[in-house]
N, C-alpha and C positions, 0 to 999 in steps of 0.2 A: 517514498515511504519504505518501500522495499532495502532499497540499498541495491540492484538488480542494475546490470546496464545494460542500456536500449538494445544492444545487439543482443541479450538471451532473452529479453522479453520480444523481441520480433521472433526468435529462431523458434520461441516456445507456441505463439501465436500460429506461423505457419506451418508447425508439426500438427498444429487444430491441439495442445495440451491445453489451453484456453482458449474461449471464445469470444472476445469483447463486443459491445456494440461500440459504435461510433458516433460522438457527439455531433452539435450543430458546427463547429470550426474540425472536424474529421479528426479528434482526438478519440484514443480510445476509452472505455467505459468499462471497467472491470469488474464481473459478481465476485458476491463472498468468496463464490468457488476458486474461480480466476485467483484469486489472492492467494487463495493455502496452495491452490497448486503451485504459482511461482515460488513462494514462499519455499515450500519445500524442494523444491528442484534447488535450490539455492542452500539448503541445509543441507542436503544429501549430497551436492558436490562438495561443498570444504569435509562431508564425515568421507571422504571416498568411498563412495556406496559404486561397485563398479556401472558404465552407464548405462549397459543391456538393463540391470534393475533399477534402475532410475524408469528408463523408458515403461518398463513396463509396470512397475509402480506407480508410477503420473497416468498411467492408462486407467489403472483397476482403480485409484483413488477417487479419478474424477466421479467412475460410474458411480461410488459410495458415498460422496459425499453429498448433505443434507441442503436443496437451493438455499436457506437462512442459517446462521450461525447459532446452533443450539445453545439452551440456556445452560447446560452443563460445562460449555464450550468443547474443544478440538486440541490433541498437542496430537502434532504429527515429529516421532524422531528416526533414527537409527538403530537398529539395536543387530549390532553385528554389521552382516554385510544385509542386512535386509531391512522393511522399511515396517515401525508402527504405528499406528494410529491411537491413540487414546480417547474416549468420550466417558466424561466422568470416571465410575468405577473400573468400565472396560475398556480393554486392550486386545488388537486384534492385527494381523499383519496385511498391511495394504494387498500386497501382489494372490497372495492365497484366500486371503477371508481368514484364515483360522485365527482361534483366540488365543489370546495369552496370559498365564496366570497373572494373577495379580499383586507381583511382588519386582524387585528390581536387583539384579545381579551383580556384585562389584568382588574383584581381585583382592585381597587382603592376605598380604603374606605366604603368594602361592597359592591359598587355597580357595574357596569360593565360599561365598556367602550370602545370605537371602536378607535384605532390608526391609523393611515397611516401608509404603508410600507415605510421604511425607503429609504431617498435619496440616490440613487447611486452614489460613486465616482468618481469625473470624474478621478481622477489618477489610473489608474489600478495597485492591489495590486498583492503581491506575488503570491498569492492563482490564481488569475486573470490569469495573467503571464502564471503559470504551470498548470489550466487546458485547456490555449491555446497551449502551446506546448504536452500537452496528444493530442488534436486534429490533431493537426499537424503530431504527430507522425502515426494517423490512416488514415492520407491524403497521406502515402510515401512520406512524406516529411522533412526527417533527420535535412537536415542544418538548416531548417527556424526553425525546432524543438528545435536545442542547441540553436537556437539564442534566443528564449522564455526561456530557461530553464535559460540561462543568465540573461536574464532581469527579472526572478524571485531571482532568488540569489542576483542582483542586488539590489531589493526592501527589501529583506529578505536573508542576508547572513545567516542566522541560519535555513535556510531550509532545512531543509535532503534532503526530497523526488528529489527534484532540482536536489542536486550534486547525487544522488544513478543515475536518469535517463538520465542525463548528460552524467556521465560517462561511464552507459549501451551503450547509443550511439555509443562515441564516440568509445569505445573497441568495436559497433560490424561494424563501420567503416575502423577498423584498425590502429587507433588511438589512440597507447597505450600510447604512451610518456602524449597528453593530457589528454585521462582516468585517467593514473592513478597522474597529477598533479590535477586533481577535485576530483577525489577521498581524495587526502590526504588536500586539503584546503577545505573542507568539514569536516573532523576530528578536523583541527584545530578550526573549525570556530562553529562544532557541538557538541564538545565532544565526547565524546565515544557511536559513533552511529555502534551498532552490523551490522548493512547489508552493511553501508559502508565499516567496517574492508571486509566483508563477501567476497563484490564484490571485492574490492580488492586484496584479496585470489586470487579470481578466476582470475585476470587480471595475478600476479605474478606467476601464475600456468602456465598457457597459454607462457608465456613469459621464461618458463624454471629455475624461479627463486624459486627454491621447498620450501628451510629454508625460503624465505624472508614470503612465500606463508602459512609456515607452521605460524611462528609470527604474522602476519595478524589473521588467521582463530582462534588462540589460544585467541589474543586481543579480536575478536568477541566475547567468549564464556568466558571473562570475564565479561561481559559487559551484556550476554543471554545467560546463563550456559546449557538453554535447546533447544540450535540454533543445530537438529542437525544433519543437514548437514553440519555443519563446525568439526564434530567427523567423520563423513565419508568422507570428501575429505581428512581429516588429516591422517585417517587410509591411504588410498589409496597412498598417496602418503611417507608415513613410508615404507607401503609395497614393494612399487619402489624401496626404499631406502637399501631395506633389513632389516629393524630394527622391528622383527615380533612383539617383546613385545608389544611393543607404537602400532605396528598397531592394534594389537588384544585390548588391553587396549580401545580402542576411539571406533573399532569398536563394542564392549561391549556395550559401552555407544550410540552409535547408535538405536542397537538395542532394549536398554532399554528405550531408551527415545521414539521410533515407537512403541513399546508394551505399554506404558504408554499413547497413543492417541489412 
């Protein structure tokens, strides 16, 4: 979802910059928090924010940041060589706490100049949409959750993230028939999105469907050759199968790809 490869979300892991829990197949499980942290480690290296304030930006962030995604939402950027946070109307600089007026500075022929923050739309966008249903989701509140996750796909059929959490739902509802139909009109409508194939897997797993489960997870790692948990569920379920070659083959490649983070 990120865009992140597995080797900075491991590094960022055991710096402890996030915390994940670990699921029932020893997959990680990432809060909101988790998420804006990577997120931003990953903004702040392409603005070249040097790395000392990175580190210690990702420190002071974590302690600030809200466990659910407020309803105002979060824009974490750069501004210079240091790190903002925005919530709603205010702005405040990760690493110090202190605040920042509330306007935004741009170069115009030499000189400087003060903008107004830009008009909010009154039609709420995709992005809108699914980080109202993130919220939802931290309210225990599933259905009102798909029904945002819909009206983000709605806005933005090209939304990954939408159909991957859609259909986390809906499979941990027990709703596999509509899981796994969002999962696959998400494919069609995203392309070859590695975590859709992924969760898919996992739905087709769950469901007793091994080869369908095995094609799915193979798709994935066409698509994110170093995804690789989708070399260890395929081993495992080779193994079930009886067929040791394939399973020792993937889980090779398991292991080579966790020693390589």
């Amino acid at each position: 979802m990120l865009g992140l490869p597995r080797g900075v979300i491991t590094g960022l892991v055991q710096a402890r910059f996030v915390a994940p829990a670990l699921g029932k197949r020893g997959e990680y499980r990432f809060s909101f928090q988790d998420l804006i942290v990577m997120r931003t480690a990953q903004e702040l290296t392409c603005a070249k924010v040097p790395a000392r304030r990175i580190s210690l930006a990702l420190k002071r962030l974590r302690e600030q940041l809200p466990s659910e995604l407020p309803l105002t939402g979060l824009r974490i950027t750069a501004v210079g060589d240091r790190v903002a946070v925005r919530q709603g109307s205010t702005q405040w600089q990760a690493d110090s706490g202190q605040y920042l007026l509330d306007f935004e500075v741009a170069a115009v022929s030499g000189s400087v100049s003060f903008l107004a923050p830009p008009a909010q739309s009154a039609t709420p966008s995709a992005e809108d949409w699914f980080n109202q249903a993130c919220e939802l989701e931290g309210q225990a509140t599933p259905k009102d959750a798909c029904a945002a996750y819909e009206r983000a796909i709605e806005a933005d059929p090209g939304h990954a993230g939408a159909y991957v959490n859609l259909g986390r739902l809906l499979q941990e509802r027990g709703e596999m028939g509509k899981a796994e139909a969002v999962y696959r009109r998400g494919l069609r409508h995203c392309g070859d999105e590695a975590l859709l194939y992924f969760n898919l897997g996992v739905l087709l797993e769950d469901l007793g469907r091994r080869d369908d489960a095995i094609d799915a997870y193979k798709a994935a790692l066409r698509t994110h050759q170093e995804f690789a948990d989708c070399h260890y569920n395929i081993a495992l379920l080779y193994q079930a199968a009886g067929k040791t070659r394939e399973a020792v083959r993937h889980l090779s490649a398991y292991r080579k790809l966790q020693g390589s983070t």
